[in-house]
C-alpha positions as CSV (number, residue, x, y, z in Angstrom):
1,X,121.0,-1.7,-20.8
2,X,120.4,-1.1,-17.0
3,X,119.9,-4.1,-15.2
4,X,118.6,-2.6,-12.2
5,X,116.0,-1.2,-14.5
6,X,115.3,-4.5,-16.3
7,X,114.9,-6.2,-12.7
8,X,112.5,-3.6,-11.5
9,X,110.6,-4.5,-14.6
10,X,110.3,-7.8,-14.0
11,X,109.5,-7.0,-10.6
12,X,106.3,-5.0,-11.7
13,X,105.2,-7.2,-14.3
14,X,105.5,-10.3,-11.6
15,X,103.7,-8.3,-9.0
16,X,101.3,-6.6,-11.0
17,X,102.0,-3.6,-9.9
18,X,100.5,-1.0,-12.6
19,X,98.1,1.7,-11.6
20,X,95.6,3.7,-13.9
21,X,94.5,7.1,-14.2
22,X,92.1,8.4,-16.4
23,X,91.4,11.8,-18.5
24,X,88.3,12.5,-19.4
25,X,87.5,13.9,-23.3
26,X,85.4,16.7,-23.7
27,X,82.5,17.3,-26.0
28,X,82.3,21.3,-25.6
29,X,79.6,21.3,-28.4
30,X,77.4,18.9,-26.6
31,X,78.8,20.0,-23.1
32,X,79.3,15.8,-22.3
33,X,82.0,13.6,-21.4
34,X,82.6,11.6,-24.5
35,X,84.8,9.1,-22.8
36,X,88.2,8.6,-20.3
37,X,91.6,7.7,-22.3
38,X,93.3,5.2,-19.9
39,X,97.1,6.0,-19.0
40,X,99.2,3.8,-17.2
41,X,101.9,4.5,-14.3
42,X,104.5,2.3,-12.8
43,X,104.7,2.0,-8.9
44,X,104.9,5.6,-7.0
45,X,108.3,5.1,-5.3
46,X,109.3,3.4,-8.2
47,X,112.4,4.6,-10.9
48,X,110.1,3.2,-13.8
49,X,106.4,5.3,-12.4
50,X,106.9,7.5,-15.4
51,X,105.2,6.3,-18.4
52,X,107.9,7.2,-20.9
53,X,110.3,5.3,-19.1
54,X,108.7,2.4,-18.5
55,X,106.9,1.6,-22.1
56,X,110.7,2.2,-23.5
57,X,112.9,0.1,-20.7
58,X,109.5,-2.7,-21.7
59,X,110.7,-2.5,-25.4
60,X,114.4,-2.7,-24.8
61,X,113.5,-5.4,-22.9
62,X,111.4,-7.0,-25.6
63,X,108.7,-7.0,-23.2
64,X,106.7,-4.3,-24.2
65,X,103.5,-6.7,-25.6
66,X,103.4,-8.7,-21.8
67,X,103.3,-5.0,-20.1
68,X,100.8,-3.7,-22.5
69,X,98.7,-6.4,-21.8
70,X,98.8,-6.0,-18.3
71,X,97.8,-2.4,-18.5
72,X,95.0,-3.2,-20.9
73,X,94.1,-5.1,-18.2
74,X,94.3,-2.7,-15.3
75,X,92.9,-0.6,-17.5
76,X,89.6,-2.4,-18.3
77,X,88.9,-3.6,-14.8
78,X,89.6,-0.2,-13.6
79,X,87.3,1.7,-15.8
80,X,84.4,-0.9,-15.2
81,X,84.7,-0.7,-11.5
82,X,84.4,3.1,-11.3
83,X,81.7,2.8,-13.8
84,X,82.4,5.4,-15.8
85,X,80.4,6.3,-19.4
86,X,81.3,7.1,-22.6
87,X,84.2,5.0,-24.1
88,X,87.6,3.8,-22.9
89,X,90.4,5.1,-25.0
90,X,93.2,2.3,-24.8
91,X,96.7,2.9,-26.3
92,X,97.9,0.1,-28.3
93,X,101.6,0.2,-29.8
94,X,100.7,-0.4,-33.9
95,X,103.9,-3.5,-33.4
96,X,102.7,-5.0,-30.6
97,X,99.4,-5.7,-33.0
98,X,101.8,-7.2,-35.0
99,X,104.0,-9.1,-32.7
100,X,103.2,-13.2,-33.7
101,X,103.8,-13.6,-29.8
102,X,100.9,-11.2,-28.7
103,X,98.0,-13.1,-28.0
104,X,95.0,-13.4,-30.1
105,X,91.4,-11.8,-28.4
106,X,92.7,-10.9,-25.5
107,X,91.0,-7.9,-25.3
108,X,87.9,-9.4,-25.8
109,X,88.2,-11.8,-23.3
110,X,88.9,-8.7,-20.9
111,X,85.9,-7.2,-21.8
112,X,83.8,-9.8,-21.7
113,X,85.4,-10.3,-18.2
114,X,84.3,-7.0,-16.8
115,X,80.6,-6.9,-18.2
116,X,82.1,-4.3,-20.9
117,X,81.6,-4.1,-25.0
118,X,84.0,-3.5,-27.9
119,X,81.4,-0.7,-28.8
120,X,82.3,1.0,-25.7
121,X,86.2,1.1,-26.7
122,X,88.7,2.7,-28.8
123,X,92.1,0.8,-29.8
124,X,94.4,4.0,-30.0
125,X,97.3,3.5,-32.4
126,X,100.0,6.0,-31.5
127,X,101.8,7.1,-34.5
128,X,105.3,7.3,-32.4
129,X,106.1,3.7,-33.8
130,X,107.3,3.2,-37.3
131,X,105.8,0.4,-38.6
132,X,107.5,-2.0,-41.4
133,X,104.3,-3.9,-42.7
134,X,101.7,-1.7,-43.6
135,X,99.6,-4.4,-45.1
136,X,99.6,-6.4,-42.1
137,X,98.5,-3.9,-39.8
138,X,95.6,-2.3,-42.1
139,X,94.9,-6.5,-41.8
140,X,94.8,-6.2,-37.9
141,X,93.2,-2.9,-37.6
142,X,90.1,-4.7,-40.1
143,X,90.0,-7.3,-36.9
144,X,89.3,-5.0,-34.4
145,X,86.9,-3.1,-36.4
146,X,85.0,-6.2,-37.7
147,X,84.9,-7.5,-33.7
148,X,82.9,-3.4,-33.2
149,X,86.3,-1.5,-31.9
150,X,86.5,1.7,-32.8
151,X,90.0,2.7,-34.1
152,X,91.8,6.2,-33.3
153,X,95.2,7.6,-34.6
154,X,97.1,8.8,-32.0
155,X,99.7,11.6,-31.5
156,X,98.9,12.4,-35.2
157,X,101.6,14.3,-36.7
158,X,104.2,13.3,-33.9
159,X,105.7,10.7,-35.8
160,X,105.9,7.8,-39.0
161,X,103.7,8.5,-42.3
162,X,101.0,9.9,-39.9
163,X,98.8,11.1,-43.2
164,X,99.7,7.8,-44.8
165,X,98.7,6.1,-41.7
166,X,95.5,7.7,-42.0
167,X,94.6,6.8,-45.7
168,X,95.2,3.4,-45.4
169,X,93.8,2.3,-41.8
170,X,90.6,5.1,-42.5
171,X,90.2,5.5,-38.6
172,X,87.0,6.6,-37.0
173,X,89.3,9.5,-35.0
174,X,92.6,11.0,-34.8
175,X,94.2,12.9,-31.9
176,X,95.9,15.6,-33.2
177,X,99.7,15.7,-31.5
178,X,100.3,18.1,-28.4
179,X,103.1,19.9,-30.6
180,X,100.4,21.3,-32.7
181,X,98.1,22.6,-29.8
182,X,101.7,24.0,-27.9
183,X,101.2,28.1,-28.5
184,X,99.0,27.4,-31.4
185,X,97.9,30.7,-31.2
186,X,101.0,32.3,-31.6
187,X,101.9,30.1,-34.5
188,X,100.4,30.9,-38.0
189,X,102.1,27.3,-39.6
190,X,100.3,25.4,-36.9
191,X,97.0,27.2,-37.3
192,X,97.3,26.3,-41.0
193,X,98.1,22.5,-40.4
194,X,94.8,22.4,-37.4
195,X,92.7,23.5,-40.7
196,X,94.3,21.4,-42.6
197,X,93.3,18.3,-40.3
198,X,90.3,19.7,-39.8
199,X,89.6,19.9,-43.5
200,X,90.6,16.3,-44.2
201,X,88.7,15.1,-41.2
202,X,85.8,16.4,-42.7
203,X,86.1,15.1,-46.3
204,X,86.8,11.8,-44.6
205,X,83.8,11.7,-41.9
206,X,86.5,11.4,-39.0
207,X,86.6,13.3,-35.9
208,X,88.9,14.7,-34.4
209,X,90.1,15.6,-30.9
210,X,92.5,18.2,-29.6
211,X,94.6,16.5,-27.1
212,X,97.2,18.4,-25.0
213,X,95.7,21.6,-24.2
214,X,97.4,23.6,-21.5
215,X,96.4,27.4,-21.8
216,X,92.9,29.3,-22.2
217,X,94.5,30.9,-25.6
218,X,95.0,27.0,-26.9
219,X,91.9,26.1,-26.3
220,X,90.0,29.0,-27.2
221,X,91.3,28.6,-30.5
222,X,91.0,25.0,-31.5
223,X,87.3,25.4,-30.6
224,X,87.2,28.6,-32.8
225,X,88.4,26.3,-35.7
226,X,85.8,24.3,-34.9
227,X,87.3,21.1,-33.3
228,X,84.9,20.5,-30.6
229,X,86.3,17.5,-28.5
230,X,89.3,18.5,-26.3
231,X,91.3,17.2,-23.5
232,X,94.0,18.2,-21.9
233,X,96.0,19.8,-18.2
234,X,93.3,22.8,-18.7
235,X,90.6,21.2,-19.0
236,X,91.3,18.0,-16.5
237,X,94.3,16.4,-15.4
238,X,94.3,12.1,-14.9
239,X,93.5,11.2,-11.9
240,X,92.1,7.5,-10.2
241,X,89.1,9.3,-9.8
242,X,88.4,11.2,-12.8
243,X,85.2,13.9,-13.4
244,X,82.1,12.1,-14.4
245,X,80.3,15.3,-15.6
246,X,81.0,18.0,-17.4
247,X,81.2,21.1,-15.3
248,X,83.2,23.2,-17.4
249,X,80.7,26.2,-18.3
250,X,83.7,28.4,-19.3
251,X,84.6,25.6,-21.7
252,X,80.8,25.9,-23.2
253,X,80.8,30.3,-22.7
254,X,84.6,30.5,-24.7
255,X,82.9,28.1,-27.5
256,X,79.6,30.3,-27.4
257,X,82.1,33.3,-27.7
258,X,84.3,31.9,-30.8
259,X,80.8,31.1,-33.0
260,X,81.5,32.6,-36.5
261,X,79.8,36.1,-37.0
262,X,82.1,36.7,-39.7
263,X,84.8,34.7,-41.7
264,X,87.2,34.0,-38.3
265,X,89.4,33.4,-41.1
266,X,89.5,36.9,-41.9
267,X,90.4,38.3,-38.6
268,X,93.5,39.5,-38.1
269,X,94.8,37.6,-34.7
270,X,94.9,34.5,-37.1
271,X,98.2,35.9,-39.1
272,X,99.4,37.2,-35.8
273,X,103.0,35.5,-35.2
274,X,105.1,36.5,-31.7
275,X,108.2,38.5,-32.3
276,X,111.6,39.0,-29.7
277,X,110.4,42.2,-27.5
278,X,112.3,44.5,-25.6
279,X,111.7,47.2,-23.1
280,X,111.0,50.9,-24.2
281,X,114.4,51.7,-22.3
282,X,116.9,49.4,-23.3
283,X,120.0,50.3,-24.5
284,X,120.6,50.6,-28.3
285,X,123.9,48.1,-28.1
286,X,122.2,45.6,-26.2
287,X,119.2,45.6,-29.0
288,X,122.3,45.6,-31.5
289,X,123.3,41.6,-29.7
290,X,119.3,41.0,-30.6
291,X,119.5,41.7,-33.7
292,X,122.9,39.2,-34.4
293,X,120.6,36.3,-33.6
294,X,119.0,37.0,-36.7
295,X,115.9,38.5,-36.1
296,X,114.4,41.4,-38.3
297,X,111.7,43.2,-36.3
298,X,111.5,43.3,-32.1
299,X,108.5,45.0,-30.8
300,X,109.6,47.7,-28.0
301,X,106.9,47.4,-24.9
302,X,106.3,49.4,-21.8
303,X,106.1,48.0,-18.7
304,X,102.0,46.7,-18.8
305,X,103.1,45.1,-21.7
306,X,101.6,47.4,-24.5
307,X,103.5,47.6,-27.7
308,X,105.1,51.3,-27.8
309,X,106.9,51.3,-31.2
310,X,109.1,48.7,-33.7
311,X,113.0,48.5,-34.2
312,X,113.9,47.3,-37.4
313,X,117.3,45.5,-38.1
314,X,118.1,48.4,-40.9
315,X,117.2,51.0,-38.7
316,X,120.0,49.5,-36.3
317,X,122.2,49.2,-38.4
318,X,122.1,52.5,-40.3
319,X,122.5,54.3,-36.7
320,X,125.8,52.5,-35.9
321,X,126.7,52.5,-39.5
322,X,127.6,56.6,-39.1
323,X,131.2,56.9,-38.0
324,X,130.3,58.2,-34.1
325,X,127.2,56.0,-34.3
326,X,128.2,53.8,-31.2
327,X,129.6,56.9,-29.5
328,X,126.1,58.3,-29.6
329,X,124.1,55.9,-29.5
330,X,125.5,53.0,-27.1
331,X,123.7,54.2,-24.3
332,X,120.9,55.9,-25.4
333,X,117.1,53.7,-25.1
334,X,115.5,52.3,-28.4
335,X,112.9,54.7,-28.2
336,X,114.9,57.2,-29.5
337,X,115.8,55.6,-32.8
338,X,112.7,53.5,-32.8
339,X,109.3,53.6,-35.4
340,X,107.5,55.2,-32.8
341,X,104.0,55.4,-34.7
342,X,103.6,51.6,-35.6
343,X,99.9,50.6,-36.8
344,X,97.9,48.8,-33.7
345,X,94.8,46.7,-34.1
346,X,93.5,44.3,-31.8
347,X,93.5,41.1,-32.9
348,X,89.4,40.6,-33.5
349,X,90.1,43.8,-36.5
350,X,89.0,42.1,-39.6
351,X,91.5,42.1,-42.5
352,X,89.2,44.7,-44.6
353,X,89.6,47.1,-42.1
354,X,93.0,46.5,-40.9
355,X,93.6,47.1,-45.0
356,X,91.5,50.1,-45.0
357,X,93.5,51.6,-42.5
358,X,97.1,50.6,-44.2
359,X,95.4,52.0,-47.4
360,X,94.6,55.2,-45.3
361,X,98.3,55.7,-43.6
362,X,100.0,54.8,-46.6
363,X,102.1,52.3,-45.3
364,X,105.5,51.2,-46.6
365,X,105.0,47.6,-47.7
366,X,108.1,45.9,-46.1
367,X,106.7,46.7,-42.8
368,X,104.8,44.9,-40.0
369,X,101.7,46.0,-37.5
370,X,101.3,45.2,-34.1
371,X,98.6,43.0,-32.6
372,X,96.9,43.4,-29.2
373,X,94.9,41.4,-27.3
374,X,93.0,42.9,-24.4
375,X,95.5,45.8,-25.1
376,X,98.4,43.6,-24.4
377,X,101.1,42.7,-27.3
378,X,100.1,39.4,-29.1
379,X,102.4,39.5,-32.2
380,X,102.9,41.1,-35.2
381,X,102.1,40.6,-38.8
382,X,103.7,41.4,-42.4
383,X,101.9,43.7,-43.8
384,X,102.9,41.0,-47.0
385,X,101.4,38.4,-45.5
386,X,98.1,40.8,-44.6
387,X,97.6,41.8,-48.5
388,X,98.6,38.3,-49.5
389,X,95.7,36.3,-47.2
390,X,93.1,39.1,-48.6
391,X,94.0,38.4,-52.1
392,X,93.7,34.6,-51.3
393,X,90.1,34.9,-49.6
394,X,88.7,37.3,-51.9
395,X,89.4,34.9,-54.8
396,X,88.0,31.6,-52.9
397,X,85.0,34.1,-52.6
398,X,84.8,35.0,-55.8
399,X,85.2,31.0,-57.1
400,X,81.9,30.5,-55.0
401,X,79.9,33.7,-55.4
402,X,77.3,34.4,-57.8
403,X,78.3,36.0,-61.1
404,X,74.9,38.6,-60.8
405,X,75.0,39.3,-57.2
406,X,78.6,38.3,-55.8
407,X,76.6,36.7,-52.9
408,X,77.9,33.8,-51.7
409,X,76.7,30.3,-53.3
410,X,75.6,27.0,-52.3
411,X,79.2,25.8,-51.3
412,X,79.2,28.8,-48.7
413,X,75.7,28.4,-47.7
414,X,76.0,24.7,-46.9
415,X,79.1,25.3,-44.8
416,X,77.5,28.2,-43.0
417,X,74.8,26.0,-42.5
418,X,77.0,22.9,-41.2
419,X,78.9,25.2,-38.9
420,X,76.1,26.1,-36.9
421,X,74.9,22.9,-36.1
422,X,78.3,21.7,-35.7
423,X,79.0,24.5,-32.9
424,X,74.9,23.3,-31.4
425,X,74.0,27.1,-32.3
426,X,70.4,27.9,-32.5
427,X,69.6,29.8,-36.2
428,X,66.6,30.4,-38.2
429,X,66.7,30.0,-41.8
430,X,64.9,32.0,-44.4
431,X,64.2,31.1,-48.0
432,X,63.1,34.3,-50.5
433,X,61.8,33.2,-53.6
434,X,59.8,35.6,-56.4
435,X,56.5,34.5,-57.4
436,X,55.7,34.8,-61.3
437,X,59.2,35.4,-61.4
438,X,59.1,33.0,-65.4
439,X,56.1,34.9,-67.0
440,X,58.1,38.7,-66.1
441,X,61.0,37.1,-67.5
442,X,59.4,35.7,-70.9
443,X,57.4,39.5,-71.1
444,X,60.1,42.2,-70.1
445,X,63.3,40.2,-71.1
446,X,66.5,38.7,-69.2
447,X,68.1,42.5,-68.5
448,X,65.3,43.1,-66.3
449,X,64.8,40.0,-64.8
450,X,68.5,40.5,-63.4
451,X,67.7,43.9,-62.7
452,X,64.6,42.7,-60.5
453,X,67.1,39.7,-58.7
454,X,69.6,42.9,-58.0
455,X,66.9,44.4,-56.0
456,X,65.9,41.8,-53.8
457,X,69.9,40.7,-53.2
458,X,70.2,44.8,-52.3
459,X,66.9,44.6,-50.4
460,X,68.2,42.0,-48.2
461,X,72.0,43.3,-48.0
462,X,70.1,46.3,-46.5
463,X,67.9,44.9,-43.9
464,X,70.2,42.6,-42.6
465,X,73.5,44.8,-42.4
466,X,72.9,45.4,-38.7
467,X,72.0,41.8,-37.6
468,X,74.3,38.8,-37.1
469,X,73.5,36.5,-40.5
470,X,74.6,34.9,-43.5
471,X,73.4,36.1,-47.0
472,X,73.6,33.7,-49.7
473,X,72.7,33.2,-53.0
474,X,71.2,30.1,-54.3
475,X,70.9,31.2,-57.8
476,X,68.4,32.5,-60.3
477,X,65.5,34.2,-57.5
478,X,66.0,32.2,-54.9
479,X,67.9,33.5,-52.0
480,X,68.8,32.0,-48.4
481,X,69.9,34.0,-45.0
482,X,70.6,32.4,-41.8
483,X,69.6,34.7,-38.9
484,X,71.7,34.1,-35.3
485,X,69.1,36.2,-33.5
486,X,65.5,36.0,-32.8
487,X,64.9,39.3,-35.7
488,X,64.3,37.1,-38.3
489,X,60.3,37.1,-38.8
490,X,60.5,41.2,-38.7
491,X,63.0,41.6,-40.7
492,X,61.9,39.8,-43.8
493,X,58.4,41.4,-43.3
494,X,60.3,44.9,-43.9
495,X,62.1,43.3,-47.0
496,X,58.8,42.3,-48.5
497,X,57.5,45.7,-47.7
498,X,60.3,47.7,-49.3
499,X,60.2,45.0,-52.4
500,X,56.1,46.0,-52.9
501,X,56.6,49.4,-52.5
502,X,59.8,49.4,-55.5
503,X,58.5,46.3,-58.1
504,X,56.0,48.4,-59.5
505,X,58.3,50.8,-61.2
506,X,59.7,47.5,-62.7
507,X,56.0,47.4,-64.9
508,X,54.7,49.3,-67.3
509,X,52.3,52.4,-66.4
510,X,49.6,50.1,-67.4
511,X,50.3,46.6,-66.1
512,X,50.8,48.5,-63.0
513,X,47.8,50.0,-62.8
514,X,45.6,46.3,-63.4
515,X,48.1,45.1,-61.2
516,X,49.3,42.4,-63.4
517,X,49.0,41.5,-66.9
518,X,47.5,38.5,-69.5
519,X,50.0,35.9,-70.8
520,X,50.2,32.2,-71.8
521,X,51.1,29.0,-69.9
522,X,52.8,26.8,-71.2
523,X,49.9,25.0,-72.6
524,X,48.9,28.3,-74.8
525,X,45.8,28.8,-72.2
526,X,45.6,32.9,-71.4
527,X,46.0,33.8,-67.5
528,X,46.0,36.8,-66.0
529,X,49.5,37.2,-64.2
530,X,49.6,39.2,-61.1
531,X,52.7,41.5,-60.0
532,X,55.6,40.0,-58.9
533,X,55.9,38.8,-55.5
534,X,58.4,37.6,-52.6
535,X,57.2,34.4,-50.8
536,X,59.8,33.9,-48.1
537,X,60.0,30.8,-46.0
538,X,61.7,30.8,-42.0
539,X,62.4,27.5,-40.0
540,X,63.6,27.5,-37.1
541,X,66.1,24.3,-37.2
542,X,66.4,21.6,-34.0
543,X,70.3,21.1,-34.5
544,X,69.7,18.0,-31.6
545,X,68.0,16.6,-35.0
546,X,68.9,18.2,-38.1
547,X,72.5,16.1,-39.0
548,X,73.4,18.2,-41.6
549,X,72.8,20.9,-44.2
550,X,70.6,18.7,-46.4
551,X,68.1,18.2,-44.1
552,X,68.0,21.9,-42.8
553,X,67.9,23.0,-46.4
554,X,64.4,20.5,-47.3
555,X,63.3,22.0,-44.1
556,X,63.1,25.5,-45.5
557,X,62.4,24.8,-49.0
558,X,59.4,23.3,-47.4
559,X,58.1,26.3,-45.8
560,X,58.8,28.5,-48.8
561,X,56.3,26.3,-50.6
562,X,54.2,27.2,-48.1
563,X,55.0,30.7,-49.2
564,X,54.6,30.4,-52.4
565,X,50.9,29.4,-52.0
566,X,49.8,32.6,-50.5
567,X,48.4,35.5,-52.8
568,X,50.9,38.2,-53.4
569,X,54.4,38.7,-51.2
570,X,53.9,36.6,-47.6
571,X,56.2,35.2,-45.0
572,X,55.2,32.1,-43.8
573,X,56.6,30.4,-40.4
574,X,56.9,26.8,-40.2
575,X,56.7,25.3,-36.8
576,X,58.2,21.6,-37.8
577,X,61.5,22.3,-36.4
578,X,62.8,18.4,-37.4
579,X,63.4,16.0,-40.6
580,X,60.0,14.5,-41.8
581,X,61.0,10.9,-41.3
582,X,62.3,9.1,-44.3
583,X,59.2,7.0,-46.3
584,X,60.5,3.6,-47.5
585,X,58.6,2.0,-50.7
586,X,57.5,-1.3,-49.8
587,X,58.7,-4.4,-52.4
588,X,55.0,-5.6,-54.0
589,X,55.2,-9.0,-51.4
590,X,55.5,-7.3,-48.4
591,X,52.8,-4.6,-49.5
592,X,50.6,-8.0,-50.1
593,X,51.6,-8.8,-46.5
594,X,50.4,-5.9,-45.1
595,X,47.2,-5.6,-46.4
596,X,46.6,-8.8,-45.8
597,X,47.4,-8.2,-42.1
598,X,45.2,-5.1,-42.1
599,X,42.6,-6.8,-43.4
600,X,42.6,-5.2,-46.9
C-alpha cells in the first residue's frame, strides 16, 4: 500500500481537512427541491481530493468508519449553516454500520448539535459494498428507522444482491445506478430494467430517484417513464453553494411534454436501439472491416446526419462473394450496393401505424427500420422485435379489457387515473351511467341490453376520437373517460344528445310513443318506467389533494349520483374538487363525553 497516501490520510483526518458540496434533488412533478445529497472531497491540492480515492485508500487503511464519521460531520454542520431545506442525503457504507468499533448515535448527537432532526435525513446505503451479515444489517437499518431516519438504497443495480437488498431492508427510496440512466435512451434492455424498478417501486410504495443524468435525451426519458425526482450534471452540478430553488422550467416544460396521450409504451422510439453508421460514400471494403466486428445491419447517413439507406452483412457478403467482386467493388461507395428504400418513422410513430405501414410495403421480416428524431438518425429496430412488442401489448390489453366492448377495464382506468396525478396534470373525469338500465333489461332481454351498452361505448368512442382522453370501461353501463382538455362538459352533452336521439329505436313502436312503459319493482308494486337515460357525472379533480385513484374515483361516482337524480339523460358538474374528509365513528364513552360537553 502507498505510504505517502496512507500519511496524507492521516494528515486529513488529523487536520480535519474535508470539504462538502452539495447536489440538489429535483421534484420535476412538484417543481421543488426535495433535498441536497452531501458528497465529500479531500483537500484541493491534495492527491486524495477525489472521492473514489480517498473512501478506498480510508478502507485499505481500515479507516474508512473514522473518515466517514468526519464527513458526516462536515456534512451536517455544513448543510445547517447554509440553511438549506428539504432533506440531507448522507452516504453511509452498509459495513461501516456494522463495524463493532463505529460508534453508537453519533449521528444523532450531530444533529442534535446543529439544531437538525432525523426526519430531515436520509442514511444512504450504497449497494457498492458486499455485505456478509444480512441479518445484522436489516437489525441496524430497524435502528435508524425507529430513531425517524429515512433509509435509501443507493447506486441500485451497481453492485451486491441490490434486489435482495431491497426486500429485506424495505427502504423508503432507492437511487437507481448512473449505468442505467447512461444513453438510456438508446438502450432498449435499460429501458426495460427503469420499468421494471419503477414497477416494483410502486408495488412496494418506494420512490425512486434517477441519479446521474447528463444529457436532455436521459432525462427526458426517465421523466416519460414517470420517475419524477432526478438529479444529476444536467440538472445541477455540487457545488459549496448549491441552488435553493427550483428554476429549471425546461425540466417542468420536457415533463409537461412527455405526459401520456397515448400508451408511450407503444411508440416506437422505445424499441429504437443505435446501430454502427457509416457515411453514404464510404468505400465498400472499408464497410467489409465493419462488418468483421460482428455487426449485422449499419445504417448509411449523409452528412446532416439523416439515415440514407441500410447495408446488411449478407448483402456484403454476396457482392464480394462473385469471383471479381473486390475488383468491382473495392472502391465503389455503399450506396451503390446499399437498401436504398429503408422504411423511416420518427420515433413518436405509434407501433399501429409503423405496423400499418410494414403491412402496406410488404416488408421482408428479417429486416430493420430506421428511426429519426427531429429528422436525425436515432436507431433502428427489428422489424421482429416491432411485431413481437404489438403482440405483447395487444394481449395485456386484451387481459384487462371488457369482453362486450374491448374498452379498457378498471386496472387500466386506475392507472390512467394514477398517472395523471402522479405527473400533477390537471384532468376532468366523467362518469356515464344508464338510468332504468334493470327494468329494460328484465323487459327486452340480455341481447339487447348489450346491444344498448354497445351504443353508448360507440357513442363515446365517437365523440371523443379527436380529444386527448382515456375511455374506459367499468363494466355492465357504467363507463368512465378522463378528459386532458377543458372539452369535457360539451362533449358529453353531444353524447347524451346522439344517445336520445338513437334509444328510441331500441323500444317498441308503442313504448316509444308513451315514452316509457309499466313494470314491477321489486316489491310487485306497478310503476311506470320512463325511456332509458344517460346521467353522466364530470369532476374536476385537485391532484394537490386527491392521493390516489380511490379518492378521484368516489369523487366522480358522487356527482354521477347527482346525475342520476335528474329526470331523463343530464350531465351534472360537481364543483367539490377535493376528498370529503374521512368521518370517524365515535366509541359509545366518548360519544357520552361529547354530549355531555355540549350540553346534551
Amino acid at each position: 500500500m502507498n505510504t505517502d497516501l496512507i500519511a496524507e490520510l492521516t494528515l486529513i483526518l488529523r487536520q480535519r481537512s474535508i470539504t462538502t458540496v452539495f447536489q440538489p434533488i429535483f421534484d420535476v412533478t412538484k417543481q421543488r427541491i426535495i433535498g441536497y445529497e452531501a458528497l465529500s472531497r479531500g483537500p484541493q491540492d491534495s492527491p486524495l481530493h477525489a472521492p473514489a480515492v480517498l473512501f478506498s485508500c480510508a478502507q485499505q487503511a481500515q479507516r474508512l468508519s473514522e473518515l466517514e464519521l468526519l464527513c458526516r460531520d462536515k456534512a451536517i454542520a455544513t448543510f445547517a449553516e447554509l440553511q438549506l431545506g428539504g432533506k440531507l442525503f448522507l452516504n453511509v457504507s452498509p459495513n461501516t454500520l456494522l463495524d463493532p468499533a463505529h460508534p453508537k448515535g453519533q449521528t444523532l448527537q450531530l444533529l442534535r448539535k446543529y439544531g437538525l432532526g432525523p426526519q430531515q435525513v436520509v442514511i444512504e446505503l450504497t449497494e457498492q459494498d458486499k455485505v456478509e451479515d444480512a441479518d445484522l444489517l436489516r437489525v441496524a437499518v430497524a435502528h435508524y428507522r425507529e430513531l425517524g431516519f429515512h433509509i435509501a438504497i443507493d447506486d441500485l443495480g451497481a453492485g451486491y444482491s441490490g434486489l435482495k437488498q431491497w426486500s429485506e431492508i424495505q427502504p423508503d427510496i432507492v437511487k437507481i445506478d448512473r449505468y442505467f440512466i447512461d444513453h438510456c435512451d438508446f438502450s432498449p434492455v435499460k429501458r426495460e430494467f427503469l420499468k421494471s424498478i419503477i414497477d416494483l417501486a410502486k408495488a412496494t410504495n418506494t420512490q425512486v430517484i434517477a441519479e446521474g443524468i447528463e444529457r436532455y435525451e436521459e432525462f427526458q426519458l426517465v421523466t416519460r417513464l414517470g420517475i419524477g425526482n432526478v438529479q444529476g450534471y444536467f440538472l445541477a452540478c455540487p457545488s459549496d453553494q448549491p441552488e435553493r430553488h427550483y428554476r429549471h422550467q425546461h425540466m417542468h416544460e420536457s415533463w409537461q411534454a412527455g405526459k401520456v396521450r397515448c400508451d408511450q409504451s407503444l411508440t416506437i422510439g422505445w424499441l429504437a436501439t443505435a446501430k454502427r453508421v457509416l457515411c453514404q460514400h464510404t468505400s465498400c471494403r472499408e464497410a467489409l472491416q465493419v462488418f468483421v466486428e460482428d455487426n449485422s445491419v449499419v445504417v448509411v447517413i449523409d452528412a446532416d446526419r439523416r439515415p440514407v439507406g441500410l447495408l446488411y452483412k449478407e448483402q456484403l457478403s454476396e457482392v464480394f462473394a462473385n469471383p471479381y467482386g473486390h475488383a468491382l467493388y473495392d472502391k465503389r461507395p455503399i450506396s451503390t450496393v446499399m437498401d436504398c428504400l429503408p422504411l423511416v418513422v420518427d420515433e413518436n410513430d405509434t407501433l399501429d401505424s409503423v405496423s400499418q405501414q410494414i403491412t402496406d410495403g410488404d416488408l421482408d421480416i428479417r429486416r430493420h427500420i430506421v428511426v429519426t428524431r427531429a429528422g436525425e438518425y436515432l436507431g433502428v429496430v427489428p422489424l421482429r422485435l416491432i411485431l413481437k412488442h404489438m403482440t405483447e401489448e395487444k394481449v395485456r390489453h386484451a387481459q384487462h379489457a371488457n369482453p362486450l366492448t374491448m374498452l379498457p377495464g378498471n386496472i387500466a382506468i386506475n392507472e390512467a387515473i394514477e398517472q395523471r396525478l402522479h405527473t400533477g396534470s390537471s384532468f376532468t373525469l366523467a362518469y356515464f351511467d344508464l338510468n332504468h338500465f334493470k327494468s329494460f333489461n328484465d323487459l327486452y332481454g340480455y341481447a339487447n341490453g348489450d346491444g344498448v351498452i354497445k351504443l353508448v361505448a360507440e357513442l363515446i368512442r365517437r365523440h371523443t376520437q379527436a380529444v386527448p382522453c382515456f375511455v374506459g370501461h367499468i363494466g355492465g353501463d357504467d363507463f368512465l373517460v378522463v378528459f386532458d382538455d377543458a372539452q369535457a362538459q360539451a362533449i358529453c352533452a353531444a353524447i347524451i344528445a346522439d344517445f336520445d336521439r338513437q334509444i328510441v329505436s331500441y323500444f317498441s313502436a308503442e313504448h316509444a310513443s308513451a315514452k316509457g312503459y309499466w313494470s314491477c319493482d321489486r316489491q310487485g308494486r306497478r310503476q311506470f318506467v320512463p325511456l332509458l337515460s344517460l346521467a353522466v357525472g364530470v369532476v374536476s379533480p385537485d391532484v394537490k389533494y386527491c392521493l390516489n385513484a380511490h379518492q378521484v374515483a368516489t369523487l366522480a361516482a358522487d356527482a354521477k349520483k347527482e346525475a342520476k337524480r335528474q329526470l331523463g339523460s343530464h350531465v351534472f358538474c360537481c364543483q367539490r374538487r377535493k376528498p370529503a374528509a374521512p368521518l370517524y365513528r365515535l366509541h359509545q364513552g366518548e360519544a357520552g363525553a361529547q354530549r355531555h360537553s355540549l350540553g346534551g
